[in-house]
C-alpha positions as CSV (number, residue, x, y, z in Angstrom):
1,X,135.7,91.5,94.1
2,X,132.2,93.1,94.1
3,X,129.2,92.2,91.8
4,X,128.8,93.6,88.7
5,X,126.1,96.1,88.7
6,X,122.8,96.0,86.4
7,X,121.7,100.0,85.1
8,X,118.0,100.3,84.2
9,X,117.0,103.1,82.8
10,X,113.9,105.0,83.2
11,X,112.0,107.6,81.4
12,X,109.0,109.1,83.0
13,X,107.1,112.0,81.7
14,X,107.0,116.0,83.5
15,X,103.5,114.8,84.7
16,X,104.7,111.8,86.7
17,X,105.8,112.5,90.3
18,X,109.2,111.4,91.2
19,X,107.9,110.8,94.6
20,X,105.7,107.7,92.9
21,X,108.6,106.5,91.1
22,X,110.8,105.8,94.2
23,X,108.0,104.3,96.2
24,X,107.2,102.1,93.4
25,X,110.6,100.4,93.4
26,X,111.2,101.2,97.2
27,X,112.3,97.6,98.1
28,X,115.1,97.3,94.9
29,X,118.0,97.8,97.0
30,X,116.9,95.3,99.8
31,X,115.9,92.3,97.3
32,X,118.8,93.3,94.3
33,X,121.5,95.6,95.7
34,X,123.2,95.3,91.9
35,X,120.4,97.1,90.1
36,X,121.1,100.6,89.7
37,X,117.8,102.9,88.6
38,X,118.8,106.1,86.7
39,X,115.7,108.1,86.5
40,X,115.5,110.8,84.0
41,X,112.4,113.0,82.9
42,X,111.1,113.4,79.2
43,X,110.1,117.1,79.4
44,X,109.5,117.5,75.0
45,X,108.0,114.2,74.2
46,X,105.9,110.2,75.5
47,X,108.4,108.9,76.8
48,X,106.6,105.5,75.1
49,X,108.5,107.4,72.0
50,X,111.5,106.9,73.9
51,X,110.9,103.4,74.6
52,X,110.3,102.4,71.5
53,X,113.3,104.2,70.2
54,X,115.4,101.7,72.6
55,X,116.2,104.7,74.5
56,X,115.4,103.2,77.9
57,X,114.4,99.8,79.7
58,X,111.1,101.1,80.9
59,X,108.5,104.0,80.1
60,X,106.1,105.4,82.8
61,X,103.6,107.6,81.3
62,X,99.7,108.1,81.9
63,X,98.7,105.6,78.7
64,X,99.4,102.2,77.8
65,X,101.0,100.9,74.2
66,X,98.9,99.4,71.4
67,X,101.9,98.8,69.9
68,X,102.8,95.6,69.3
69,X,106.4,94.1,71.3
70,X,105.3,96.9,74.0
71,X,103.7,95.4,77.3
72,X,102.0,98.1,80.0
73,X,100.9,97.4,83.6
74,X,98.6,99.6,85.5
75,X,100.1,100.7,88.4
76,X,97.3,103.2,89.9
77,X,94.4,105.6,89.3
78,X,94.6,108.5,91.2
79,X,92.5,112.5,90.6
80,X,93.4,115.5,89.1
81,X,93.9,118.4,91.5
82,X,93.6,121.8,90.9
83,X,96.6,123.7,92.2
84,X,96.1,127.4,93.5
85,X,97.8,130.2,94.8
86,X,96.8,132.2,98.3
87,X,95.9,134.8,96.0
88,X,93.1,133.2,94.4
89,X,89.8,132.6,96.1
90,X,89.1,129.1,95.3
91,X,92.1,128.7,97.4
92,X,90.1,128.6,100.5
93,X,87.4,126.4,98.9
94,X,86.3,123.3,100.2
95,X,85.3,121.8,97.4
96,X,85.5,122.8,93.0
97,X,82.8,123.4,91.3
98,X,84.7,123.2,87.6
99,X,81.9,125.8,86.0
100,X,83.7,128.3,87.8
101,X,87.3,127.9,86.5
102,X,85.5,129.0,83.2
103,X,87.1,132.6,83.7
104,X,90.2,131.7,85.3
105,X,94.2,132.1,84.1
106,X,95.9,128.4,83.7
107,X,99.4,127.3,83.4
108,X,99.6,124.0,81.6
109,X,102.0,122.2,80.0
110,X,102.4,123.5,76.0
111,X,99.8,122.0,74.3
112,X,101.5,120.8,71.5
113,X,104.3,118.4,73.4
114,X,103.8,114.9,72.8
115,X,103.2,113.5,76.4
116,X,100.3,112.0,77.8
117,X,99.5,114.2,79.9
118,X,98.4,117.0,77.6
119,X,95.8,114.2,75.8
120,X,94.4,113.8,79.4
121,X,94.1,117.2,80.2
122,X,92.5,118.2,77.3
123,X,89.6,115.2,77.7
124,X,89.4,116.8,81.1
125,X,88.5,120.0,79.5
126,X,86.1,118.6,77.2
127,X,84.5,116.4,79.8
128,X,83.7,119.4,81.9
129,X,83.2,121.3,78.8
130,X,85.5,124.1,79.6
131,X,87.8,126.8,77.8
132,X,90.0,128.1,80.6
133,X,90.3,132.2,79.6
134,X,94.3,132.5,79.1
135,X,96.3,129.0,78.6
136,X,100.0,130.2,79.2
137,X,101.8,127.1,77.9
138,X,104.7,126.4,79.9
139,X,108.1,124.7,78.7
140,X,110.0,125.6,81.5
141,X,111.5,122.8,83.5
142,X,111.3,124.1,86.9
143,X,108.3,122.8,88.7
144,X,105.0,124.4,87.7
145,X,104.2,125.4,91.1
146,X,106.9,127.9,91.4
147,X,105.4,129.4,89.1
148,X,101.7,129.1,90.8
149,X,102.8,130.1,94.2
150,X,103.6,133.8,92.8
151,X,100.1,134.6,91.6
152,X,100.4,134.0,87.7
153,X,97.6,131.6,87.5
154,X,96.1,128.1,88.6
155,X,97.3,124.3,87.1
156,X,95.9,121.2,86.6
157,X,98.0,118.5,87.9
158,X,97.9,114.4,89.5
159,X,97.1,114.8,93.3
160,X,100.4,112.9,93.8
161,X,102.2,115.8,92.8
162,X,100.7,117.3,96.6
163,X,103.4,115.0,98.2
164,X,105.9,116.7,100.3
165,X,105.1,119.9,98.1
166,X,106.3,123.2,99.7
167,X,105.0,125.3,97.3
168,X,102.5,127.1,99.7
169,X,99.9,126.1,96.9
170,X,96.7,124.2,97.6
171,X,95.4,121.3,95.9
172,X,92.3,120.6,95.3
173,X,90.7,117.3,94.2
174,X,89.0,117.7,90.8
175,X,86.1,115.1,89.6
176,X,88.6,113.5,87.2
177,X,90.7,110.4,87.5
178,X,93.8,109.0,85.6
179,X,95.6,106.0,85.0
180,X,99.5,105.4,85.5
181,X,101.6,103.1,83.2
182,X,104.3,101.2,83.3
183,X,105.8,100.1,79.6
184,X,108.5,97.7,78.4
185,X,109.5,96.3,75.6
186,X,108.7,92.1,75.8
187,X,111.0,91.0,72.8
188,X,113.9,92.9,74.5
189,X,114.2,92.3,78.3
190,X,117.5,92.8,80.0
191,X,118.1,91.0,83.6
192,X,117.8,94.2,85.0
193,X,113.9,94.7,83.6
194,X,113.1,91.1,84.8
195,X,114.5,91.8,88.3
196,X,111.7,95.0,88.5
197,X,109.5,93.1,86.9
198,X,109.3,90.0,89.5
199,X,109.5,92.9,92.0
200,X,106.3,94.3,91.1
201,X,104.2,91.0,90.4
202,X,105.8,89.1,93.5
């Protein structure tokens, strides 16, 4: 008769590459063949709504909870990259200088989503003090850089996101950093949580 298994279930946000996700918990199936990850993506929403709704076991987002019952861990920093087409010339740059994207299209996530991601994009713009020309908010779930690749403008996106990316895009490291979370709720750990958990502190 074969174990039982243990589902956790995690939210992570559109901005969050998948390709972190699975090396994060890389060595679950080694050290607890019973837990079974179901990864699903919050593409409206924080997914630290989610968690706090109950809806999952664990929240990965780019900001940790003030709230109280809600414990985050830092798993990295890594830059922003700016992502561009063939077409455009700061494709063949070497380096960004961010006073020249002054004039230039963007497709960005829709600015009025509740994720993370759009808080740290628009510090990034205020930083850098800049008002990209034509902000085409994007709430299509297919991966932004299809959408790159054929001409209609440049994004703003984590450099892990670079990963294995076919695209034909470039990306380019911006002088901008962000952090990556990892949430749970502490007054309502399953076994399945505390398994992760000891994976990632061991």
């Amino acid at each position: 008769m074969s174990a039982k298994q243990i589902p956790v279930h995690i939210i992570k946000e559109t901005s969050v590459s998948l390709n972190i996700v699975n090396e994060l918990f890389s060595g679950v199936n080694q050290l607890y063949p019973r837990i079974r990850i179901n990864t699903t993506t919050s593409h409206s929403r924080s997914a630290l709504a989610a968690l706090q709704l109950g809806e999952c076991h664990m929240a990965i987002s780019h900001e940790s909870s003030i709230l109280r019952g809600i414990n985050s861990l830092r798993l990295l920093r890594e830059p922003l990259a700016l992502v561009a087409p063939p077409s455009f010339p700061v494709y063949s740059f070497n380096q960004v200088n961010v006073e020249r994207l002054q004039n230039m299209r963007f497709l960005l996530p829709a600015t009025d989503l509740e994720s993370s991601y759009t808080k740290k994009l628009a510090q990034f713009f205020a930083v850098h003090q800049l008002v990209p020309a034509t902000f085409l908010d994007s709430r299509l779930q297919l991966p932004i850089t299809q959408l790159v690749a054929q001409g209609l403008g440049l994004s703003v996106l984590p450099q892990s996101f670079s990963y294995n990316d076919t695209s034909g895009c470039r990306f380019l490291k911006l002088p901008y950093e962000i952090e990556l979370y990892l949430n749970w709720q502490s007054n309502n750990m399953d076994i399945g949580t505390e398994y992760l958990l000891h994976l990632l502190f061991r």
